[in-house]
N, C-alpha and C positions, 0 to 999 in steps of 0.2 A: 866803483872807482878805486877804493880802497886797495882791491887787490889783484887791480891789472897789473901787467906790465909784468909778474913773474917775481922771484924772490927779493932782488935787487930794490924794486920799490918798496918789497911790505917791509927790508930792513930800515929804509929810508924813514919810514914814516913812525917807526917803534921808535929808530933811535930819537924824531923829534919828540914822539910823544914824551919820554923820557928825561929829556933835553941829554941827551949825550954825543949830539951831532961829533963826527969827527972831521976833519978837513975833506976826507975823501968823501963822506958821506954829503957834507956842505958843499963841493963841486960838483955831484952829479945833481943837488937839489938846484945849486944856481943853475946848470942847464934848462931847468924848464922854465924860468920866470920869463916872464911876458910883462912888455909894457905898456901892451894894447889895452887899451880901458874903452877899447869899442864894445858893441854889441854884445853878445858870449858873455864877455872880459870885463864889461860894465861893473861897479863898486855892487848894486843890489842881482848880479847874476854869476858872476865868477864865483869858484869856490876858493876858500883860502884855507889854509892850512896851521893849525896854534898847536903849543906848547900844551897850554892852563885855559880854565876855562872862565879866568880873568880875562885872559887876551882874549878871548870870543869876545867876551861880555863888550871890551874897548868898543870891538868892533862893530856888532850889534848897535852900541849908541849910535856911533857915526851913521849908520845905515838908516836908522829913525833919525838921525839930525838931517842927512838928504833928504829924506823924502817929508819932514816937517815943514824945511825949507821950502819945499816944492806945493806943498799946502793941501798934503792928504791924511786926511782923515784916520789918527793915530786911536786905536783903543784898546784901552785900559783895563784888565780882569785883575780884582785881585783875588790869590789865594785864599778858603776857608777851610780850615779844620773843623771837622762833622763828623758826629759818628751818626750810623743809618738811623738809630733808635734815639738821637735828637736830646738825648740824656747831656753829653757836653757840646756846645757850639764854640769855639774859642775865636770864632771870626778868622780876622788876620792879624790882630796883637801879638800873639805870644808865637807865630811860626817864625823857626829860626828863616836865618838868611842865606844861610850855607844849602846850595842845591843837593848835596852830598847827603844832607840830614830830610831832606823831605823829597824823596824817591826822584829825584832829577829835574823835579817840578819850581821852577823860579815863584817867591811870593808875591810879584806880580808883575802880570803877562804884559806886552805893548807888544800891540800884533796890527796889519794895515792888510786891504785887500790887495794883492797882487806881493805878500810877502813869502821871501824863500824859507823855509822849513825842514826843520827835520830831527826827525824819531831819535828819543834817547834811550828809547830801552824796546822790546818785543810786547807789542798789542796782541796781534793775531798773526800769527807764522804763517796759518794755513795760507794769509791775505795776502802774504807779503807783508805784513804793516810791520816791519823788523828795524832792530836799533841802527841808525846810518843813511835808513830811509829818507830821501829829501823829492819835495815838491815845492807848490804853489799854492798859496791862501787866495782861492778865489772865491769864495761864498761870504754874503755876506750880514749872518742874522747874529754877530755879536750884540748887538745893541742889547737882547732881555739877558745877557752876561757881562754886561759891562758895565760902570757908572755913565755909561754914556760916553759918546764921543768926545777924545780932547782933539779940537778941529785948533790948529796950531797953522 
């Protein structure tokens, strides 16, 4: 999605990343807004597009406050610091909270079946599993990784 549409969008979308929108860059972005919140367009299937990745975060909540509302099945992983040889275990106390500082990885997950997803950095290329990658969480064996379901 990222780099349809030819050069004109990937400027679109640097200058947001950036935040240095200019007016003209700001009138061809309002061209695309949609107020269809059907289907597609729905708050847990539409893509949206941020700045920072505060603004995801906002938005992330709300997307768990729908479907908490809705009374599904929210769970909860928290991050642990381990080294393979078991020498330090630091649990999840001392990991910073800055996603920047612990490989992209949030110190803890709230993830539901049927949540949209996606890759922030390259798994396996050969797979496609590449940064930008989005799909669907539809399996469902978090439970032996989670503290258990918070059914909300």
């Amino acid at each position: 999605m990222r780099q349809q549409g030819g050069r004109t969008f990937i400027d679109e979308l640097n200058a947001l990343r950036v935040e240095e929108l200019t007016s003209g860059h700001f009138e061809i972005l309002l061209g695309k807004v949609s107020t269809d919140t059907s289907n597609e367009f729905s708050i847990e299937k539409a893509l949206r597009i941020y700045p920072t990745n505060d603004h995801v975060a906002r938005h992330n909540e709300k997307i768990l406050q729908s479907f908490e509302d809705k009374g599904t099945v929210i769970y909860t992983i928290k991050a642990q610091d381990q080294l393979i040889d078991a020498k330090r275990n630091l649990g999840n106390k001392d990991l910073p909270n800055d996603m920047n500082k612990t490989g992209g990885l949030p110190k803890v997950l709230k993830i539901f079946v049927g949540a949209k997803v996606m890759l922030r950095s390259n798994i396996d290329v050969s797979k496609g599993l590449v940064n930008g990658n989005m799909g669907f969480y539809y399996r469902n064996d978090l439970a032996k990784f989670s503290e258990g379901p918070n059914i909300c």
